[in-house]
PASEBA-1860 file (N, C-alpha, C; in nm, 3 decimals):
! residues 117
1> XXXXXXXX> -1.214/-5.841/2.375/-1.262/-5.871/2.241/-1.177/-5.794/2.139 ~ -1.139/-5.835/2.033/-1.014/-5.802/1.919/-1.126/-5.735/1.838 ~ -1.085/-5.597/1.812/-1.126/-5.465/1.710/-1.125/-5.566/1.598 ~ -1.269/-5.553/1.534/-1.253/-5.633/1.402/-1.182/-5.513/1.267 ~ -1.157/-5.421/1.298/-1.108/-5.317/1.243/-0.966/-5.282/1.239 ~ -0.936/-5.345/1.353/-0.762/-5.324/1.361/-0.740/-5.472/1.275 ~ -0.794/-5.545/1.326/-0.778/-5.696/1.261/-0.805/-5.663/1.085 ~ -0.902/-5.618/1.009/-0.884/-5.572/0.882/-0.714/-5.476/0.851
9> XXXXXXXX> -0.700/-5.402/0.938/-0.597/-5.283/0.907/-0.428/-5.415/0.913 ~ -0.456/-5.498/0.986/-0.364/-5.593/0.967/-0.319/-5.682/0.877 ~ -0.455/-5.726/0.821/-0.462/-5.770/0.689/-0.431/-5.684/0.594 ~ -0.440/-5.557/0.610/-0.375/-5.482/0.493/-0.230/-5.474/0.530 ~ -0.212/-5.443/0.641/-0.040/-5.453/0.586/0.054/-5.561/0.558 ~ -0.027/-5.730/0.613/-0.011/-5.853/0.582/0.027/-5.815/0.403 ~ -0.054/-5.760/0.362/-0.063/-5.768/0.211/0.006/-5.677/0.139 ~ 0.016/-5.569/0.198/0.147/-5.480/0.114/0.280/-5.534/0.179
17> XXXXXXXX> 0.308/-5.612/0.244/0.451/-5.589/0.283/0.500/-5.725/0.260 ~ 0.635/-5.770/0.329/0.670/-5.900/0.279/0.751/-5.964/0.440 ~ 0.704/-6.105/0.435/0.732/-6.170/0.571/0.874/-6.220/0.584 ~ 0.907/-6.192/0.649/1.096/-6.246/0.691/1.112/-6.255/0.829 ~ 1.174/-6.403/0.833/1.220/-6.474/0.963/1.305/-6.378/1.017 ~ 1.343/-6.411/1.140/1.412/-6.377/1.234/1.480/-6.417/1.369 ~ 1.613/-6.403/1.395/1.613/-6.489/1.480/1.682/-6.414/1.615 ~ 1.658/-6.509/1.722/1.653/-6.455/1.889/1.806/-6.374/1.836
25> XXXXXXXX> 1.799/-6.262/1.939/1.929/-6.159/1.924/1.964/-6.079/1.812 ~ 1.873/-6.092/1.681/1.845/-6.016/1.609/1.810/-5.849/1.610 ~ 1.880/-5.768/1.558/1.860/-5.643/1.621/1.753/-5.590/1.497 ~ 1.577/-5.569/1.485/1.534/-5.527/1.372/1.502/-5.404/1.313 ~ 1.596/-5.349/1.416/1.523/-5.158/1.408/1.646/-5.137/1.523 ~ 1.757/-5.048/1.438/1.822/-4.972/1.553/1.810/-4.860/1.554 ~ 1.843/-4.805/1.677/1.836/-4.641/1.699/1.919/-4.590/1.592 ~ 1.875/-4.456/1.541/1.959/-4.360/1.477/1.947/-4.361/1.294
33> XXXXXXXX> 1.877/-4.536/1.278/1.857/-4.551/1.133/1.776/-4.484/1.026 ~ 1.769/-4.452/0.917/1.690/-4.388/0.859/1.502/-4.480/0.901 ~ 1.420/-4.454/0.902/1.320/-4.460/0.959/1.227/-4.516/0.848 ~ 1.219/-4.649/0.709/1.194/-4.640/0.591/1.120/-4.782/0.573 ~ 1.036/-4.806/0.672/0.953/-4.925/0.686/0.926/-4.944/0.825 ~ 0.788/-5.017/0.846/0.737/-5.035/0.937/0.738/-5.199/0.947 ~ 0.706/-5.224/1.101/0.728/-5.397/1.067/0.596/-5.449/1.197 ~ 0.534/-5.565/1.113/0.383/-5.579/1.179/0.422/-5.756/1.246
41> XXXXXXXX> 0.444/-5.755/1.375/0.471/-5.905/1.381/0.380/-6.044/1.375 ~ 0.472/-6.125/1.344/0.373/-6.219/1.289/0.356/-6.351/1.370 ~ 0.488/-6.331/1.419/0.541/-6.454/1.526/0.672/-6.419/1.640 ~ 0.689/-6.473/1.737/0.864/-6.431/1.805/0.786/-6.299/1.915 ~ 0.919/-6.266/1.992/0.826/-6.200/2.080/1.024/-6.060/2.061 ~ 0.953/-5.961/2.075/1.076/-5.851/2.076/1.106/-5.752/2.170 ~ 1.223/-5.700/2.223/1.186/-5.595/2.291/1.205/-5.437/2.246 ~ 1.177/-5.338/2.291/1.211/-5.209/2.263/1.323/-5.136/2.339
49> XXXXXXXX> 1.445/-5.095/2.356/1.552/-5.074/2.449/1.581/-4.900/2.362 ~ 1.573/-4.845/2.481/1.674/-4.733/2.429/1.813/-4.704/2.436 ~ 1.869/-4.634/2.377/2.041/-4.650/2.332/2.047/-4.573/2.452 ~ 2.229/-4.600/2.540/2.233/-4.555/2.600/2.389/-4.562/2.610 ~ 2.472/-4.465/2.681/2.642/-4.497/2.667/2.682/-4.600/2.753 ~ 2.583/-4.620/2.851/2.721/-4.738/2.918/2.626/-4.904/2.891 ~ 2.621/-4.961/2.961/2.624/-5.098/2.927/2.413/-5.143/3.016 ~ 2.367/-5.046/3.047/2.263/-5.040/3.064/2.156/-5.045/2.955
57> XXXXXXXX> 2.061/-5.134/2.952/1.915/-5.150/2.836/1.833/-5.116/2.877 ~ 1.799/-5.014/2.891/1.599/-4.933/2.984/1.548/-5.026/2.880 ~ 1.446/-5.124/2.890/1.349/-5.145/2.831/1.224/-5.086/2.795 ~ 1.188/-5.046/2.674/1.029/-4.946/2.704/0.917/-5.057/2.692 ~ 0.942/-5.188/2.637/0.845/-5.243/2.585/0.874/-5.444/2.537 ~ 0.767/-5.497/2.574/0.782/-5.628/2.502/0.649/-5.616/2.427 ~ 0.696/-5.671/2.287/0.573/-5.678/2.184/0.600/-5.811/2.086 ~ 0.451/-5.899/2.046/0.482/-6.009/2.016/0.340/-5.971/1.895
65> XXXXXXXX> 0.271/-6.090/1.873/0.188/-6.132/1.731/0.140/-6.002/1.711 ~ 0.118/-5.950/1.599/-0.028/-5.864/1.612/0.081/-5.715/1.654 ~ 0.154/-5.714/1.661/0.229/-5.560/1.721/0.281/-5.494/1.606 ~ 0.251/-5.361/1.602/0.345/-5.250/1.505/0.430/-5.195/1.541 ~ 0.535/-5.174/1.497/0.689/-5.121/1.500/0.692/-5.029/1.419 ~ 0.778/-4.864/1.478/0.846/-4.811/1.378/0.705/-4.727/1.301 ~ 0.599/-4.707/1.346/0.537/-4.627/1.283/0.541/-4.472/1.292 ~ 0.648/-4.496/1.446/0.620/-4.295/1.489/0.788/-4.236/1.401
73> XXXXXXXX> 0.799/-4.326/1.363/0.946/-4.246/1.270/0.920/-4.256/1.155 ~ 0.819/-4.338/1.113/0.768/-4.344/0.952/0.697/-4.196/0.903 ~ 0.588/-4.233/1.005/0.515/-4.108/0.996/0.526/-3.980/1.025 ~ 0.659/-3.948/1.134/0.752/-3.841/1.169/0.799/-3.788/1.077 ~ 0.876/-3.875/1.036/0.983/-3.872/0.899/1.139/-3.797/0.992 ~ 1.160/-3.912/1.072/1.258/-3.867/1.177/1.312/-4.022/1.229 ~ 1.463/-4.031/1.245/1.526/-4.103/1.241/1.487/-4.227/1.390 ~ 1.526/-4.353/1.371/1.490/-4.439/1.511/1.524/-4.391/1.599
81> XXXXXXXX> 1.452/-4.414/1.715/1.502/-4.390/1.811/1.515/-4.443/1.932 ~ 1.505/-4.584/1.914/1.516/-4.660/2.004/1.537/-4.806/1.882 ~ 1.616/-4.908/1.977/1.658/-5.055/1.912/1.527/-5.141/1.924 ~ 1.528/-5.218/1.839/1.395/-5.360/1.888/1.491/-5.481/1.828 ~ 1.521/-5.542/1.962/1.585/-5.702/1.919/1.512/-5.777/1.972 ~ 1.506/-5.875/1.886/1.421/-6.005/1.903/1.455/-6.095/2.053 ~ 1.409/-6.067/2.119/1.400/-6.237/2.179/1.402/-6.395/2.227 ~ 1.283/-6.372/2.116/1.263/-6.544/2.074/1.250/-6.561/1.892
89> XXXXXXXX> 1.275/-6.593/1.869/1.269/-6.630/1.657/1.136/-6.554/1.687 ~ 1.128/-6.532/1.565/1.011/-6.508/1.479/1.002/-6.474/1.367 ~ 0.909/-6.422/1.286/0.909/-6.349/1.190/0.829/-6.226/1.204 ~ 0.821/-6.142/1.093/0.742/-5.967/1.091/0.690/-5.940/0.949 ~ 0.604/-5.911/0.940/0.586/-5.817/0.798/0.653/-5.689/0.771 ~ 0.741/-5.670/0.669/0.795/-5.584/0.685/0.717/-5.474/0.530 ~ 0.711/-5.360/0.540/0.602/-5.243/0.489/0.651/-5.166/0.461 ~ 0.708/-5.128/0.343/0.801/-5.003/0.310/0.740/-4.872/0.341
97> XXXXXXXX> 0.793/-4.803/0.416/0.731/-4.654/0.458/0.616/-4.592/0.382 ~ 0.641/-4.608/0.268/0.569/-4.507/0.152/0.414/-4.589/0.125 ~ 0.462/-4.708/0.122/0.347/-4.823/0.113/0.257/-4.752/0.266 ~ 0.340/-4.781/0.381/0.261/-4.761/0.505/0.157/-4.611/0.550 ~ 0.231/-4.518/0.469/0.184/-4.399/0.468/0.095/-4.368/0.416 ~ 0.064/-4.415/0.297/-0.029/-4.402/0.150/-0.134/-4.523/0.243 ~ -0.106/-4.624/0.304/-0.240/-4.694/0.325/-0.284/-4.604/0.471 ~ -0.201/-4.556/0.535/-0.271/-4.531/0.649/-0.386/-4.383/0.611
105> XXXXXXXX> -0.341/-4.308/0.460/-0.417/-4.218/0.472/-0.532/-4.287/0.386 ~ -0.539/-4.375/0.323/-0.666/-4.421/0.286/-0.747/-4.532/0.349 ~ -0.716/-4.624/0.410/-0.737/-4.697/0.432/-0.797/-4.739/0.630 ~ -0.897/-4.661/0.633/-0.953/-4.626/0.760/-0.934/-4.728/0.877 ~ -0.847/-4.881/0.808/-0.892/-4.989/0.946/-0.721/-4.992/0.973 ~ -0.634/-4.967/0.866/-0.503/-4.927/0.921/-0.519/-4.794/1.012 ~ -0.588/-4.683/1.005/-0.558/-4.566/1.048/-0.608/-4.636/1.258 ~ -0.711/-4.701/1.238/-0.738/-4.792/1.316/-0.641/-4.847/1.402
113> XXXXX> -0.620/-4.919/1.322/-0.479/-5.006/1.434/-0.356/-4.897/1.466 ~ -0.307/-4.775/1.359/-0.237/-4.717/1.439/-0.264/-4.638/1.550 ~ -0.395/-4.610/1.594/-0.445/-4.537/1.677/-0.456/-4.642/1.779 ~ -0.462/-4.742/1.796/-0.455/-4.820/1.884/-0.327/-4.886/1.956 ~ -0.216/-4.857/1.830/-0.100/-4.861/1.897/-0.030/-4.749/1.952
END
């Protein structure tokens, strides 16, 4: 059964942020970048890979509708640290850090969903 609470905290970042396509092989978060938005997906399915020197991708993660990205470097305030390339198309909400920070300290059904991610 879906947290009707994370599902509100989604709708809020639906609403501060702004939706942009994307397409398969798209890289939307690389390692090492300044850390200055969070991204809430909306559609497309992505993975999480950590950087590595030779030609190897450890995968940590596949995440698709409904998934948050990029919140532990927002809220760190510490650079990526791992890549997320797309997949399959999709799109994401994308949430400028400052926006994401300021709602997560007020806004109890975001603080919600990040605790759940």
């Amino acid at each position: 059964m879906a947290d009707p609470s994370a599902a509100r905290g989604r709708g809020a970042l639906r609403t501060a942020g702004a939706l942009r396509p994307f397409a398969a092989g798209e890289h939307l978060i690389n390692a090492g970048e300044r850390s200055d938005e969070v991204l809430l997906l909306d559609s497309g399915l992505v993975k999480v890979v950590l950087p590595t020197a030779g030609d190897r991708e450890p995968i940590t993660g596949l995440f698709g509708r409904g998934d948050l990205l990029g919140e532990l470097g927002v809220t760190g305030g510490v650079p990526r640290s791992a890549h997320v390339i797309a997949l399959a198309a999709g799109s994401a909400w994308h949430v400028a850090g400052s926006r994401f920070v300021a709602l997560r300290a007020t806004n109890p059904d975001v603080q919600r969903l990040v605790d759940q991610t």
